[in-house]
N, C-alpha and C positions, 0 to 999 in steps of 0.2 A: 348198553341199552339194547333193548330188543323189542319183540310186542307188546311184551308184558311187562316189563321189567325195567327199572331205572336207577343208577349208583347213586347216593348221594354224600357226601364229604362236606363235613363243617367242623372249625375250632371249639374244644371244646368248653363247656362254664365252666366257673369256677366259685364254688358256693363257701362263707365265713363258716359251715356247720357242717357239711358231707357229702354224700356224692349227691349227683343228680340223675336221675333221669332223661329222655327225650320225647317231645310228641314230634314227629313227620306229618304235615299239614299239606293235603293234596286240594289245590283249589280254595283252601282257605279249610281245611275240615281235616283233625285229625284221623291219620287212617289207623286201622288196626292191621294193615297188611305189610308194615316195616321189617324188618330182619335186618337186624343189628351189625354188623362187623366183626364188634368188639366182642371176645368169649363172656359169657357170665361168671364173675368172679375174677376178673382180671384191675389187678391193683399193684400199682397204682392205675388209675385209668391211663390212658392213649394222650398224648395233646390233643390228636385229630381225629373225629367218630367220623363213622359213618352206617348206612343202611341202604338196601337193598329192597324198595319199595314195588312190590309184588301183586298181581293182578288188578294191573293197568288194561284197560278196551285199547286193543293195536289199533292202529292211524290215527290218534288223539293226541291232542295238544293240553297239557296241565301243567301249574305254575304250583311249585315247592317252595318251603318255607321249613321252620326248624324252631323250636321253642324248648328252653331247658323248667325242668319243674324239681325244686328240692323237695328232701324228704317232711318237709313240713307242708308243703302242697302251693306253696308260693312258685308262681309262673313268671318267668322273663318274659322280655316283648318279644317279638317274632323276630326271626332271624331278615337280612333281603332275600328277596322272592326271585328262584329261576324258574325259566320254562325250556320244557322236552317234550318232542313230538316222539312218537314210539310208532314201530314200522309197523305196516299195514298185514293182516295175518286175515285167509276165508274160514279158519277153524274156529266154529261156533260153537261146537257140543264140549262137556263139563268130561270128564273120566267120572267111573263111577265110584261111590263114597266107600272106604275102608271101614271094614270094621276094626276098631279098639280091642284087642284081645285083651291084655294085662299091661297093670303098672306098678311097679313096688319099688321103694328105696333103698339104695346099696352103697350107701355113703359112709364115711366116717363120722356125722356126727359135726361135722365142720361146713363152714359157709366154703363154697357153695353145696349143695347137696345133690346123688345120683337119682334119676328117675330112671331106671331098668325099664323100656318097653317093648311091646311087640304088636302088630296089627296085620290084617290081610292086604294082599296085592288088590290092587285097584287096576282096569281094565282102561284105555281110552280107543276111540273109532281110529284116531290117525296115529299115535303114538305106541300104540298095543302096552303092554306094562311098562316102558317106561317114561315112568313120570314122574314127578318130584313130589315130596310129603312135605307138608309145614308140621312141623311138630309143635302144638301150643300151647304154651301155658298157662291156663286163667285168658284166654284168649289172644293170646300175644304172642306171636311167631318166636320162638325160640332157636329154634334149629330149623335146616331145611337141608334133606336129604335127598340125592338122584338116585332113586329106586331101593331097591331093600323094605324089610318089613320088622326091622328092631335098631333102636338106637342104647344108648345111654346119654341122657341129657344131664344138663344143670342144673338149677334152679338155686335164686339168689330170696325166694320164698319162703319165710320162717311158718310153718302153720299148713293149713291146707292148700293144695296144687291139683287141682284141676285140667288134666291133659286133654286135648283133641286132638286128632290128626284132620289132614283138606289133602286131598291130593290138585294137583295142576299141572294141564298138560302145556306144552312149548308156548302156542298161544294164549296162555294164560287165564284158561279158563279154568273155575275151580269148583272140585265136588264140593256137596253139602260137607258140613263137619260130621264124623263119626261120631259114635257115643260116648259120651265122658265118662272119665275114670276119674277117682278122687285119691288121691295120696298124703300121707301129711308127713311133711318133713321136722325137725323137732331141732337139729345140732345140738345136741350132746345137751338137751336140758333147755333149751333157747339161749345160749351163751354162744354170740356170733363171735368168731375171730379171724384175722385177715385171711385171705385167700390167696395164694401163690398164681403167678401168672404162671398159665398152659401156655 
C-alpha cells in the first residue's frame, strides 16, 4: 500500500461455462483503475487473483469488495468488504498527458494477441520523467509500466482494441488519457485457442 495504491487478493470463481472475469468495487462502485496480477492469456487461471487498484486520493479511508461476472454477463454477489487507509501524500499536480504515437499487432494469430506500441515521455513537477504509464485497453488498465515510452501488450480482445495511455506520478495523481488508437485483432480468422501461461 502506498498513497495511491492498494494489493488486493481473493479466491478465485469458478463458472459451469468459462472463465470469468472481475469488477474491483471501491466504496461500493466498480473502478476502472484495477490492474490485474494475473497476465492476459494465462490458462489455466491462478486459484488466487488479485489487482492492484490505482489512483487512490492519499490519507483516505475506502472499503473493497470483488465481484466475478461470466461471459454471459451474469454477476456473483459481492465478495466481504475490506478497508485500507493509504498514506498521506502533499503532491497534488497530474504529470502531463502522453501522447499515443502508434499501435499495430504483432501476434501470431493466436489468443492472446500482441499490441506493438509507442508514446511520448510525459513530464511531472515532483517526479521529472519518472512516472508510471497504464497502458489501456477499451479502458481497462492492462499493463502498467515505470517509465519507458514502448511496450508490447496482450490483449485477450477478439475484434477492435482501443488503446490509451494515463501517466501517474508516486502520489497518484493521473494525466488526462492520450489519444486513442484503434487496432483490430482477428486470431487467425476468429478461431480462439488456448493460451500458454507466460
Amino acid at each position: 500500500m502506498s498513497g495511491s495504491k492498494v494489493l488486493l487478493q481473493w479466491t478465485s470463481s469458478v463458472d459451469e461455462v468459462g472463465p470469468v472475469r472481475y469488477d474491483v468495487l471501491v466504496d461500493g462502485v466498480p473502478t476502472p483503475n484495477a490492474w490485474s496480477t494475473v497476465t492476459p492469456g494465462t490458462f489455466p487461471p491462478p486459484p488466487v487473483q488479485g489487482a492492484w487498484v490505482r489512483q487512490l486520493e492519499p490519507g483516505t479511508s475506502y472499503a473493497f469488495a470483488v465481484r466475478a461476472i461470466d461471459g454471459n454477463g451474469n454477476v456473483s454477489a459481492s465478495s466481504n468488504t475490506v478497508t485500507a487507509t493509504t498514506q498521506p501524500s502533499g503532491d497534488t499536480v497530474a504529470p502531463t498527458t502522453p501522447t499515443l504515437l502508434s499501435v499495430s499487432g504483432g501476434g501470431t494469430g493466436t489468443c492472446p494477441e500482441e499490441l506493438w506500441s509507442r508514446w511520448t515521455v510525459s513530464t511531472d513537477d515532483v517526479d521529472g520523467i519518472f512516472v508510471e504509464y497504464e497502458f489501456r485497453i477499451n479502458g481497462v488498465i492492462n499493463e502498467v509500466l515505470p517509465g519507458g515510452t514502448q511496450t508490447v501488450a496482450y490483449t485477450e480482445v477478439l475484434g477492435p482494441n482501443t488503446v490509451t495511455i494515463v501517466a501517474v506520478d508516486r502520489a497518484g495523481n493521473a494525466s488526462a488519457p492520450s489519444n486513442a488508437i484503434t487496432e483490430t485483432t482477428n486470431w487467425a480468422g476468429g478461431v480462439r485457442r488456448p493460451a500458454l501461461t507466460r
